[in-house]
Residue frames as qw, qx, qy, qz and C-alpha x, y, z in Angstrom:
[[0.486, 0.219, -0.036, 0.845, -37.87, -135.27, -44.43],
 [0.199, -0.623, -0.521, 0.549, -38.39, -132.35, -41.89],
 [0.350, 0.568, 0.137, 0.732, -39.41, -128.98, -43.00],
 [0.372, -0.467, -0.321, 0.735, -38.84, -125.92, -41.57],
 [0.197, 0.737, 0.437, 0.476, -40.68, -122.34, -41.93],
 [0.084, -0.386, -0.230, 0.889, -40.62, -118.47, -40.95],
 [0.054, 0.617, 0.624, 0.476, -43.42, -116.39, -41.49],
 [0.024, -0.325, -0.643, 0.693, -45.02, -113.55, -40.58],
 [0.403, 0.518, 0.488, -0.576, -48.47, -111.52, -41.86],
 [0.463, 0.733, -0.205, -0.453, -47.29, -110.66, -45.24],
 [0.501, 0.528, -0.680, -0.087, -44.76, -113.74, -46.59],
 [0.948, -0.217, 0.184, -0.139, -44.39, -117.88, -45.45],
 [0.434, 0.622, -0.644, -0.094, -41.06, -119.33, -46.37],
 [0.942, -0.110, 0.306, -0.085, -40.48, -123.47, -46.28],
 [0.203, 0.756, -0.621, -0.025, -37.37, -124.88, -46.10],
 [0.962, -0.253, 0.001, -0.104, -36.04, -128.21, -46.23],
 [0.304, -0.797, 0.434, 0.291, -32.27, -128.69, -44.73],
 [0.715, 0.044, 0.446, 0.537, -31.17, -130.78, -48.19],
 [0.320, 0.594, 0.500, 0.543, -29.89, -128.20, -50.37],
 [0.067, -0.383, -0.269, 0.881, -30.94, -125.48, -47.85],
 [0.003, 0.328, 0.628, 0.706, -33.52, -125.38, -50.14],
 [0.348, 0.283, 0.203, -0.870, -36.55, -122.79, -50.32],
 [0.306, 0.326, 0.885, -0.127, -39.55, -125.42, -50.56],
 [0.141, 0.724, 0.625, 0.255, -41.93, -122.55, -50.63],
 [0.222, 0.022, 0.004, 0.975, -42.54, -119.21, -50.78],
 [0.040, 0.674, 0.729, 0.112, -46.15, -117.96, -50.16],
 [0.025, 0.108, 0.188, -0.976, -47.19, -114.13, -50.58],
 [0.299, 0.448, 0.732, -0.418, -50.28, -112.49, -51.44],
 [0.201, 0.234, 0.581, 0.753, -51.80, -111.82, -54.43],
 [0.083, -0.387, -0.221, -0.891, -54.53, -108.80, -55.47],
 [0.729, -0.421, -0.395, -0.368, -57.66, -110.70, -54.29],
 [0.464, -0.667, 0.368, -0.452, -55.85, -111.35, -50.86],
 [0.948, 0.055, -0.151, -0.276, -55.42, -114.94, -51.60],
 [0.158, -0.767, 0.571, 0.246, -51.91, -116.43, -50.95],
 [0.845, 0.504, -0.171, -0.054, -50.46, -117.76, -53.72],
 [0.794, -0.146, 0.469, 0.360, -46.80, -120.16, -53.82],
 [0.535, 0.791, -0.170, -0.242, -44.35, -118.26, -56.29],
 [0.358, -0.490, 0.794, 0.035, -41.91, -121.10, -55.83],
 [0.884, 0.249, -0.111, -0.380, -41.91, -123.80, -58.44],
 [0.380, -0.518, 0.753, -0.143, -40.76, -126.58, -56.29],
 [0.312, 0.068, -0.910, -0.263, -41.51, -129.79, -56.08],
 [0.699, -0.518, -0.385, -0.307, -44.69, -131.43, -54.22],
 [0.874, -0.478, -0.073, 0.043, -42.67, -133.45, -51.64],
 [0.174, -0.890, 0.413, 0.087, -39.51, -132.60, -49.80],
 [0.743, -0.296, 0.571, 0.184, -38.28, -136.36, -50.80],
 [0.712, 0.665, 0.225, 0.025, -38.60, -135.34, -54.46],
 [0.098, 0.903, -0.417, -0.001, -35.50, -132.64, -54.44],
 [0.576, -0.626, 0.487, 0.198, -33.27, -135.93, -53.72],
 [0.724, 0.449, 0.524, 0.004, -34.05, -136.97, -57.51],
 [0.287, 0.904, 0.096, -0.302, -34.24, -133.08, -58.62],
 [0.649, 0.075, 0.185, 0.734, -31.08, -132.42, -61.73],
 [0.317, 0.619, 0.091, 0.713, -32.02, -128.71, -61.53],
 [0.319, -0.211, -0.606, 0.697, -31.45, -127.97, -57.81],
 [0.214, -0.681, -0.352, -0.605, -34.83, -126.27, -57.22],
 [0.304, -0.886, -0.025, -0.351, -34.23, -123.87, -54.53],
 [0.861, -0.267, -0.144, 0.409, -31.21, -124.98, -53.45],
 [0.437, -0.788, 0.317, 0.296, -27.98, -123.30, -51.92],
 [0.693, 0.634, -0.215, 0.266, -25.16, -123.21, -55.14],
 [0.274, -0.814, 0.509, -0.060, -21.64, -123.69, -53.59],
 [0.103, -0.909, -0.243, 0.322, -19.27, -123.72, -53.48],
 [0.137, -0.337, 0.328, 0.872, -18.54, -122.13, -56.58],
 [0.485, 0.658, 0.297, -0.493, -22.16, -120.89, -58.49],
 [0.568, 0.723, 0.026, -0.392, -21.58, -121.43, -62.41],
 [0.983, 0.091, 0.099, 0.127, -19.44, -122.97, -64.54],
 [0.375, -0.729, 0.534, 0.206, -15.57, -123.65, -64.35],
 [0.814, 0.506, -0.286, -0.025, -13.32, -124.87, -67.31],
 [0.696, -0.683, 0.201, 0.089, -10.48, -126.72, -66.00],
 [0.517, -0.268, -0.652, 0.485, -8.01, -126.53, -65.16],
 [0.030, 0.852, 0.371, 0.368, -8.14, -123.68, -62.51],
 [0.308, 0.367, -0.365, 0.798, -5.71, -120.84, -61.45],
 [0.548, -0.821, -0.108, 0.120, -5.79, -120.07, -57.57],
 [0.216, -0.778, 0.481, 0.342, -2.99, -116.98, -57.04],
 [0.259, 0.582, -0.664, -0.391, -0.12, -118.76, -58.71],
 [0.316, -0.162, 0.932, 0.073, -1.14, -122.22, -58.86],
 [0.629, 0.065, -0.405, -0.660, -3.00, -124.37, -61.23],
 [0.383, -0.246, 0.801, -0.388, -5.37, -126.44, -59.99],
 [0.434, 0.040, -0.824, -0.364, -7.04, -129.55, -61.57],
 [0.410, 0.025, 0.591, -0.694, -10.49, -129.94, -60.56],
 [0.443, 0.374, 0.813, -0.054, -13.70, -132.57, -61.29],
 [0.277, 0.435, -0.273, -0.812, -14.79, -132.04, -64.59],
 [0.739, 0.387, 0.551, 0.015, -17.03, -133.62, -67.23],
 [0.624, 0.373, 0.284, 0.625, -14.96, -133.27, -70.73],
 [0.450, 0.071, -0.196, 0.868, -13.17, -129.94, -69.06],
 [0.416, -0.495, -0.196, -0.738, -16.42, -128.37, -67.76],
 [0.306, -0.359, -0.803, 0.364, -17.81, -128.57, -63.97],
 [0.120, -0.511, -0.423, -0.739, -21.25, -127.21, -63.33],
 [0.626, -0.596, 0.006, -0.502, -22.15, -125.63, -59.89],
 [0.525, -0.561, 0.512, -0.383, -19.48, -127.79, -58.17],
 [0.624, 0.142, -0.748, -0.177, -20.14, -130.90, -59.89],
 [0.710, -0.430, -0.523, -0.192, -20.65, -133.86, -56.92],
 [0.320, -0.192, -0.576, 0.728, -19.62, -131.64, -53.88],
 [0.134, -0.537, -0.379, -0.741, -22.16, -129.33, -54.85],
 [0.056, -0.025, 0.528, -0.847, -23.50, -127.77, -52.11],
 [0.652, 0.087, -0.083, -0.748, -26.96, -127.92, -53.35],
 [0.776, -0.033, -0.610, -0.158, -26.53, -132.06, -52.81],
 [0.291, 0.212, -0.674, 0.645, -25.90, -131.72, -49.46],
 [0.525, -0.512, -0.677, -0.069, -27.38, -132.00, -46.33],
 [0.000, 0.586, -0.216, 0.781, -27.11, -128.48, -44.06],
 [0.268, -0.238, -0.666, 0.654, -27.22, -128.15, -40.16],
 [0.118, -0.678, -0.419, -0.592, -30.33, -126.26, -39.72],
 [0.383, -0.102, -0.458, 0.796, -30.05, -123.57, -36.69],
 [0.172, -0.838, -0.517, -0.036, -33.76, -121.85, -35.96],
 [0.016, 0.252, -0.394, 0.884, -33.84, -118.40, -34.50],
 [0.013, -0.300, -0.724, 0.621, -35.78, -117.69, -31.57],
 [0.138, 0.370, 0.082, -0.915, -38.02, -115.41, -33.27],
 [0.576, 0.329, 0.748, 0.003, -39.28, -117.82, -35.87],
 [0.607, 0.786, 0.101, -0.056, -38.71, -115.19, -38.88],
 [0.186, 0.739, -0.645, -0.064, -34.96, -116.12, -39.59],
 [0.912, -0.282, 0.298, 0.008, -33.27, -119.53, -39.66],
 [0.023, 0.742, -0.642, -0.191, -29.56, -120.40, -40.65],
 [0.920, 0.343, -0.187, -0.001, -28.34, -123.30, -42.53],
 [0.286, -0.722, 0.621, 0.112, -24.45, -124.20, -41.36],
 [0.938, 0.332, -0.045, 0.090, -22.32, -126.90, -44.14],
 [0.106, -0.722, 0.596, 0.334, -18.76, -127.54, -43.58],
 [0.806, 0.559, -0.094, -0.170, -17.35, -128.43, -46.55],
 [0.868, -0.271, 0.214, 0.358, -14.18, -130.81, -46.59],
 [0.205, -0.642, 0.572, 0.467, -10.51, -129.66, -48.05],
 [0.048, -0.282, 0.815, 0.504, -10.33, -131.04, -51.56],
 [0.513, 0.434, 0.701, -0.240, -13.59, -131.74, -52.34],
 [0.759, 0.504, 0.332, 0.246, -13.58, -132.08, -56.53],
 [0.783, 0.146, 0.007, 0.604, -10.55, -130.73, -56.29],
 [0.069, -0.848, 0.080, -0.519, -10.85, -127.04, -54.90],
 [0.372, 0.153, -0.562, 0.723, -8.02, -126.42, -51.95],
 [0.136, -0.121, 0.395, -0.901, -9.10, -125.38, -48.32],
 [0.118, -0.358, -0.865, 0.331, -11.92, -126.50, -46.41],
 [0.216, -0.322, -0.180, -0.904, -14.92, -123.93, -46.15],
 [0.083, -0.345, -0.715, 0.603, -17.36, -123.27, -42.91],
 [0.010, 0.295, 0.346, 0.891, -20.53, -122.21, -44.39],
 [0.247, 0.424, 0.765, -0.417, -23.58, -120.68, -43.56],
 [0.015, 0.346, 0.385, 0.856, -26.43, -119.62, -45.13],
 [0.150, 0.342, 0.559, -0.740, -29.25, -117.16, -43.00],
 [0.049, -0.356, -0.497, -0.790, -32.70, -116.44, -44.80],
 [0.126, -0.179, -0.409, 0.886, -34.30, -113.93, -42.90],
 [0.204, 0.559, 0.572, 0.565, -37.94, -111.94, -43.40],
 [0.011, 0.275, 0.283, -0.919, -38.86, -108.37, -42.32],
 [0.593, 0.471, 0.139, -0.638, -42.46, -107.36, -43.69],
 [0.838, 0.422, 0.258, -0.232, -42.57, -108.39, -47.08],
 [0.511, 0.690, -0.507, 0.073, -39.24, -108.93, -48.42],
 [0.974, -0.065, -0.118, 0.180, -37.33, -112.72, -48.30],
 [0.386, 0.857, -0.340, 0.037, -33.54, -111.84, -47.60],
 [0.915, 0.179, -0.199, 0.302, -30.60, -114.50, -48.19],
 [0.172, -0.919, 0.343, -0.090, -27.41, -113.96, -46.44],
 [0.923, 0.285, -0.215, 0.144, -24.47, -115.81, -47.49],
 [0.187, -0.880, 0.433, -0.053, -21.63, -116.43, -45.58],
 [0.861, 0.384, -0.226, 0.244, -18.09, -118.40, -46.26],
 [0.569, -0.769, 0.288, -0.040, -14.85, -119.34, -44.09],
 [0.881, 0.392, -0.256, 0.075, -12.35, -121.11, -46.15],
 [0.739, -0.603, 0.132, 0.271, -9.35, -122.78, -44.05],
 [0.361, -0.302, 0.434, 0.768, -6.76, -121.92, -47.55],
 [0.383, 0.372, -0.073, -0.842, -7.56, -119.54, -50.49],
 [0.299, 0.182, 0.935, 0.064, -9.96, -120.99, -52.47],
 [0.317, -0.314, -0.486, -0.751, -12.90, -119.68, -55.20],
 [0.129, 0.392, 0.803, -0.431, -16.15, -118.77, -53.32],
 [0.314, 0.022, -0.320, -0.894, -19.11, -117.77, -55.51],
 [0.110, 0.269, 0.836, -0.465, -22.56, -118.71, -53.74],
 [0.453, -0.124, -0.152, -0.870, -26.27, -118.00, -54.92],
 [0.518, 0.269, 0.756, -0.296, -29.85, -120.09, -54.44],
 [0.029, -0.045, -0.836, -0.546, -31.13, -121.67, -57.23],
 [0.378, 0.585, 0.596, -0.399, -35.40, -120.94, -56.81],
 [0.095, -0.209, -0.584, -0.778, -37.56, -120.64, -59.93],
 [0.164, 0.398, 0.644, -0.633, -40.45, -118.43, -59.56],
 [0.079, 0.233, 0.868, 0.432, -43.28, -118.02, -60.50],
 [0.071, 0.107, 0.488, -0.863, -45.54, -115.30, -59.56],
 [0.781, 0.052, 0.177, -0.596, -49.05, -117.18, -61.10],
 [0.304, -0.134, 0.928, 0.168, -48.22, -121.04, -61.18],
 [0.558, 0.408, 0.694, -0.199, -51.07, -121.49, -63.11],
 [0.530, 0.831, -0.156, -0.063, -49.60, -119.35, -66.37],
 [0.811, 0.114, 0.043, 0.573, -46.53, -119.58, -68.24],
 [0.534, -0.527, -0.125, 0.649, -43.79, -117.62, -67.30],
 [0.315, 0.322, 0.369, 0.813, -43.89, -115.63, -70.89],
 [0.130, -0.704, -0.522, -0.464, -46.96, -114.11, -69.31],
 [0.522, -0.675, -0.385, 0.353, -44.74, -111.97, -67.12],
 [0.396, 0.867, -0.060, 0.297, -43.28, -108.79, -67.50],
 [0.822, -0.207, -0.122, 0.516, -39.40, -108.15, -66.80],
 [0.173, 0.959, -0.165, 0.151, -37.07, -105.56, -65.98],
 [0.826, -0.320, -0.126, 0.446, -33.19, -105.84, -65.62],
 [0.138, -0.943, 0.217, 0.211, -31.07, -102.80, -64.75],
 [0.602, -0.231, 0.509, 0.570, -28.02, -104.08, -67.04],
 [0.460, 0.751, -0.116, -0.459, -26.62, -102.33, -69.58],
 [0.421, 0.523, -0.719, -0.179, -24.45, -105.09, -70.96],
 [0.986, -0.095, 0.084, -0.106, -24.31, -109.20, -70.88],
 [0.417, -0.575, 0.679, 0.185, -21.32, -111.48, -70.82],
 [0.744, 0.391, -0.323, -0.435, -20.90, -112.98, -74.17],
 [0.797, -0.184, 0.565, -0.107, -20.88, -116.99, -74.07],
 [0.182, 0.215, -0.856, -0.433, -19.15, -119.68, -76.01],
 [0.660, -0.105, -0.678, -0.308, -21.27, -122.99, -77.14],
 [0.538, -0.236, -0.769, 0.252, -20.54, -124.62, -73.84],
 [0.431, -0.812, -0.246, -0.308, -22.32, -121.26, -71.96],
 [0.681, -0.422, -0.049, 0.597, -18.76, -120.57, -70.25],
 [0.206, 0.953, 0.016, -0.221, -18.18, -116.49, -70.77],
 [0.842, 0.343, -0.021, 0.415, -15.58, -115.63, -73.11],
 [0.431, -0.375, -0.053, 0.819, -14.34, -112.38, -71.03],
 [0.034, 0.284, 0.300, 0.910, -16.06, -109.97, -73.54],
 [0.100, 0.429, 0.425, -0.790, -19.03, -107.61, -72.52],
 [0.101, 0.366, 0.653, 0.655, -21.83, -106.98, -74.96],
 [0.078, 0.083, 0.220, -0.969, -24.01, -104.25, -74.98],
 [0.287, 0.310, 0.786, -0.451, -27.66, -104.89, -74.63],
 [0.270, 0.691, -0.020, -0.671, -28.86, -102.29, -77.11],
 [0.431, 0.589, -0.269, -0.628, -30.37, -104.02, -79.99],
 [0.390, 0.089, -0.909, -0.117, -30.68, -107.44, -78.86],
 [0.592, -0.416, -0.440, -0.532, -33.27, -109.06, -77.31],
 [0.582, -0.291, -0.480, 0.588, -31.34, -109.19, -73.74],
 [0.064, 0.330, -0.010, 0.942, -32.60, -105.55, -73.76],
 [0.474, -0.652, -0.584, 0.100, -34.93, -105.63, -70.42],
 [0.291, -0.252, -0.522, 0.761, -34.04, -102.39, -69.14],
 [0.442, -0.068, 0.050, -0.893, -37.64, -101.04, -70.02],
 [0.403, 0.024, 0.871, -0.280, -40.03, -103.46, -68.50],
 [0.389, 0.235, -0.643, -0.617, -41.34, -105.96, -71.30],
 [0.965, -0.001, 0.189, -0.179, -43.15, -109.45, -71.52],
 [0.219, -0.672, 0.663, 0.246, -40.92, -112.01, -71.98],
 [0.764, 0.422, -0.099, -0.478, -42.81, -113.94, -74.24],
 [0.882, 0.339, -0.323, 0.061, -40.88, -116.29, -76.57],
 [0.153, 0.644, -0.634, 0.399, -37.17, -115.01, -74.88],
 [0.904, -0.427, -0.004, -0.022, -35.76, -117.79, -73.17],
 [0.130, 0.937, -0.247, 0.211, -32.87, -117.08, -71.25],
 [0.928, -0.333, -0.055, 0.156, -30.23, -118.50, -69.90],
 [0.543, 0.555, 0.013, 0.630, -27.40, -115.73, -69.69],
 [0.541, -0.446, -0.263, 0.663, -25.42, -113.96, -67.12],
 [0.090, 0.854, 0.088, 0.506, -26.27, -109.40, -66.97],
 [0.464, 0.146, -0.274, 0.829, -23.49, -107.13, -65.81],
 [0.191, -0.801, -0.559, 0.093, -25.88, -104.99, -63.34],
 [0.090, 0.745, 0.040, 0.660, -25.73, -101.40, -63.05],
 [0.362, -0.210, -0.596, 0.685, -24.22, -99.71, -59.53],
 [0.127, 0.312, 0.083, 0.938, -26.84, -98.10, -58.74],
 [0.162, -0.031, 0.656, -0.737, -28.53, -98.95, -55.68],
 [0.608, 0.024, 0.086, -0.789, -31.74, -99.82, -57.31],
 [0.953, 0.116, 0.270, -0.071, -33.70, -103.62, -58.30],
 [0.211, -0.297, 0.821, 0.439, -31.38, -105.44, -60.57],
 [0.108, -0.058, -0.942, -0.312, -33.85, -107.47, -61.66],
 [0.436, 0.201, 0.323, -0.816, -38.26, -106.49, -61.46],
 [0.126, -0.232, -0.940, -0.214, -40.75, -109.75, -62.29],
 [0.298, 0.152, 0.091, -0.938, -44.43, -108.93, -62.76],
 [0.120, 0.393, 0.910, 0.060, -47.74, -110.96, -62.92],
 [0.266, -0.066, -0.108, -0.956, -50.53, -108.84, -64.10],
 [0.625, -0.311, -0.544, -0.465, -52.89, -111.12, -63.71],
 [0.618, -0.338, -0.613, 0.357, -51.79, -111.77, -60.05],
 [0.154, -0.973, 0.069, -0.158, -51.43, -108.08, -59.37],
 [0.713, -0.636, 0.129, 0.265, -47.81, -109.42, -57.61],
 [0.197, 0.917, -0.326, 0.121, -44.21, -107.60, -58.13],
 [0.871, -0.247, 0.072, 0.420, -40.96, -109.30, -57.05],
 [0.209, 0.866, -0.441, 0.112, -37.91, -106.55, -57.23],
 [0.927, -0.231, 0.008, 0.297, -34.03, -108.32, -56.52],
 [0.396, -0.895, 0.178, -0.096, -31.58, -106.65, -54.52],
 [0.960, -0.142, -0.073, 0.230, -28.08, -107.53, -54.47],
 [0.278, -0.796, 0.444, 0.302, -24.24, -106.42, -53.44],
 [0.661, -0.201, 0.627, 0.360, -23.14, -108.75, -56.10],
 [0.025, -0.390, 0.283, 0.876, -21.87, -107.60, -59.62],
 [0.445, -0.001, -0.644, -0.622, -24.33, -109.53, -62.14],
 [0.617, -0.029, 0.760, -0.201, -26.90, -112.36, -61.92],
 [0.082, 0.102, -0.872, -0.472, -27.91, -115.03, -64.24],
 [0.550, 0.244, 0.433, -0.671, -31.25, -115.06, -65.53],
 [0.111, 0.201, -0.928, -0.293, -32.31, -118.14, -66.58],
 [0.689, 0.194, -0.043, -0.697, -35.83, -119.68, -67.95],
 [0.585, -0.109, 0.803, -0.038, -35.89, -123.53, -67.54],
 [0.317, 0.053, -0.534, -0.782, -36.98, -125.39, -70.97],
 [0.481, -0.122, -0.822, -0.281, -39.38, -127.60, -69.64],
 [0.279, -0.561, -0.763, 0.158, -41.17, -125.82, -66.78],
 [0.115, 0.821, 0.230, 0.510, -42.68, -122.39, -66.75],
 [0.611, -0.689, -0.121, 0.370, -40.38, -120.48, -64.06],
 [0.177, 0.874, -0.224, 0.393, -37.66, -117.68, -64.04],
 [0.855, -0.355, -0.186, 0.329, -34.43, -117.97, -61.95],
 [0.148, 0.964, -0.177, 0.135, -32.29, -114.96, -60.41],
 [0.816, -0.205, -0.132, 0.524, -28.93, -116.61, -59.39],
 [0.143, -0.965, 0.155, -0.156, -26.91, -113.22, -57.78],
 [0.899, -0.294, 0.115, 0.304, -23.85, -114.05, -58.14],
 [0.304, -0.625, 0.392, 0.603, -20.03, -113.60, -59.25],
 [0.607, 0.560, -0.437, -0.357, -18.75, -114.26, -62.97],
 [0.978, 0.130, 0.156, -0.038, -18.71, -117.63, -64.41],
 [0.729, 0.534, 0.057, 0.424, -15.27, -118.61, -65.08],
 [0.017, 0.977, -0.139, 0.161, -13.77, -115.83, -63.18],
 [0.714, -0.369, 0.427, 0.414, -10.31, -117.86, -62.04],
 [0.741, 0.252, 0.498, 0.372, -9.78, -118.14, -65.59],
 [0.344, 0.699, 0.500, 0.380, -10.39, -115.01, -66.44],
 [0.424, -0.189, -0.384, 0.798, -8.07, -111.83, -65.09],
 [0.151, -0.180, 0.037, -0.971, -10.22, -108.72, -66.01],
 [0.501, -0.607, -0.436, -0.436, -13.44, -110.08, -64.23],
 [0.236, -0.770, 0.348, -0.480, -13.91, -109.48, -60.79],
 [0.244, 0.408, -0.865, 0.160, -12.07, -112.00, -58.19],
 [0.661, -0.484, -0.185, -0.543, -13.71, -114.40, -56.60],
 [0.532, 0.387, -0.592, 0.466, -10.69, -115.65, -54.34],
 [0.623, -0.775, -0.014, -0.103, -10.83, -115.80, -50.41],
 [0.240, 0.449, -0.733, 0.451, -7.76, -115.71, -48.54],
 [0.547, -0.315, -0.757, 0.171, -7.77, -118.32, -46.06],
 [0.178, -0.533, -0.603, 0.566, -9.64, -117.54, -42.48],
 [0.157, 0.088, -0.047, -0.983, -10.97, -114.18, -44.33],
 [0.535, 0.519, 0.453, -0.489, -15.18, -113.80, -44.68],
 [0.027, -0.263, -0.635, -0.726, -17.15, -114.55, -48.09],
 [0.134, 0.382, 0.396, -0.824, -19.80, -112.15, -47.76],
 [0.054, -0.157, -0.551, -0.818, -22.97, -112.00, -49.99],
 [0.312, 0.457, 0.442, -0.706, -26.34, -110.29, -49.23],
 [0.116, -0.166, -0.524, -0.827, -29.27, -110.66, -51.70],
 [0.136, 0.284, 0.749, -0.583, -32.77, -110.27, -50.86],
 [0.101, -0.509, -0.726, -0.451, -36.62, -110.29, -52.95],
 [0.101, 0.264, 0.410, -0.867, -38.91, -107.84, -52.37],
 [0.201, 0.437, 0.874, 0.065, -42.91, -108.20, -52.85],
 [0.240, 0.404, 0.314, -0.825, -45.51, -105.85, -53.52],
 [0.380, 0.609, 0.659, -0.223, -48.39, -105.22, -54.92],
 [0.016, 0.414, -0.203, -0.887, -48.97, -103.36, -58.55],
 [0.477, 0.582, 0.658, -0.015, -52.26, -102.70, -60.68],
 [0.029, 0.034, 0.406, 0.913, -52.01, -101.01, -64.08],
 [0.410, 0.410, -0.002, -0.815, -54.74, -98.48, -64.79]]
C-alpha cells in the first residue's frame, strides 16, 4: 500500500489514500529530535483491520445518527444497528479508498471520493475532496463536499495524538475554549440540551492535566477566533493549538490506547434535532470546512 508525504523543515505528514488517512505526523520536540504525535498503526496494511479509523477522513456524516432521518420535509430511513449508525456505518468514508491528487509543490496533496446516491440510505450522490496542506509549522485540513440532492454533510479526520508516544496521554495538559457541552443519552447521541461546564469535570477552559478524565463528549466552542482546543507535553516541550470554522468538536480519549482525538465538526444528531445548527446541503451547493493544528514549542519556568 503506497504512501504519500509533504514536508517541509519544521513538520512531515504521511498519508495513505485508504481512509485519506494521516499515517504520520512528525514535528519537533525541545531537544530537536523529531518525534511522531500520531498514534497510528505500524503498517499502512494494518488500517484495513483498524475499528477505530485511525486518521481517517469521517464522511459522510461525522457522529452518530438515530434513525430514522429528516432531510427538509422528508423522512428518511437509513443503515442502522438497533436505530443507531456510527460515522456512516459501511459507506463510511473512512473505509474507502480516495483518489490521491499530489501538488506540485510537495507541501499539499488532495484526496478526491465520489460517493454513490443512496449509499446506507442518505439521498444524493456527493463529490468529495479532502486537501491537507502545510505552511511552516501548522498541518491544515480542508474539507470540501458537492452533493448531486440535499443531503447531511458533516466531515472531520479521525487522528489520535499523542505529543510523547512513550507516556500516557493523562500526562498531558489540556485546554478547551467551551463554555458548555452537549448533554448525552446512554447511547452517546445528544439530547438537544446544553450544559454548562462550570463544576464538572468537562471544565478545561484553564489548562489542566487530564489525568484520570476520559472523554468522549462533544464542546460547544466559543466564537472567538482563538484555539478551541490547546494539548501540551511537558516533558516533550511540544504544544498542539486547533483551529476551526466549525461550531464544536468532540474530544475523545480511546480506552485502550493512550491518545486524544479532536474531531471538528457539526452536532451529532443534528437532522433530528431543530435548534442545533443545520447540517443540510442543497444539491450542487459547496460543503465547506477548514480546520487546521498548530505546533510550537513551550517550556515552563
Amino acid at each position: 500500500m503506497q504512501t504519500y508525504s509533504i514536508e517541509n523543515e519544521f513538520i512531515k505528514a504521511v498519508f495513505i489514500a485508504y481512509g485519506a488517512i494521516l499515517h504520520q505526523l512528525w514535528v519537533k520536540d525541545k531537544n530537536g529530535n523529531s518525534t511522531n504525535v500520531i498514534m497510528g498503526l505500524a503498517e499502512p496494511e494494518d488500517y484495513l483491520n483498524d475499528e477505530w479509523a485511525r486518521g481517517a477522513v469521517i464522511g459522510r456524516f461525522a457522529g452518530r445518527l438515530v434513525n430514522p432521518i429528516k432531510v427538509g420535509q422528508q423522512t428518511v430511513q437509513i443503515e442502522n444497528n438497533r436505530g443507531l449508525m456510527l460515522h456512516s456505518g459501511s459507506s463510511g468514508w473512512h473505509l474507502k479508498t480516495w483518489t490521491p491528487k499530489p501538488h506540485k509543490n510537495k507541501q499539499k496533496i488532495t484526496f478526491e471520493y465520489h460517493c454513490p446516491d443512496g449509499t446506507s440510505g442518505f439521498p444524493g450522490s456527493i463529490d468529495a475532496r479532502v486537501t491537507y496542506s502545510i505552511h511552516e509549522s501548522v498541518l491544515l485540513i480542508q474539507y470540501q463536499g458537492i452533493p448531486s440532492k440535499t443531503t447531511p454533510i458533516n466531515m472531520t479526520n479521525h487522528a489520535y495524538f499523542n505529543l510523547n508516544p512513550n507516556n500516557n496521554i493523562g500526562n498531558h495538559k489540556l485546554t478547551i475554549d467551551a463554555d458548555d457541552f452537549l448533554e448525552l443519552q446512554s447511547n452517546l447521541v445528544p439530547t438537544g440540551k446544553k450544559i454548562e461546564v462550570t463544576g464538572t469535570p468537562l471544565d478545561f477552559r484553564k489548562e489542566k492535566f487530564i489525568s484520570e478524565t476520559r472523554l468522549d463528549d462533544y464542546f460547544v466552542v466559543n466564537q472567538n477566533q482563538t484555539s478551541v482546543a490547546s494539548l501540551y507535553s511537558p516533558e516533550t516541550g511540544i504544544e498542539m493549538k486547533t483551529y476551526t470554522d466549525q461550531p464544536g468538536v468532540v474530544v475523545f480519549t480511546p480506552p485502550h490506547f493512550e491518545a486524544i482525538c479532536f474531531e471538528t465538526q457539526k452536532f451529532s444528531n443534528s437532522p433530528n434535532i431543530p435548534s442545533f445548527p443545520s447540517t443540510l446541503i442543497e444539491a450542487n451547493e459547496e460543503y465547506s470546512h477548514r480546520s487546521r493544528f498548530e505546533f510550537s514549542l513551550k517550556i515552563e519556568a
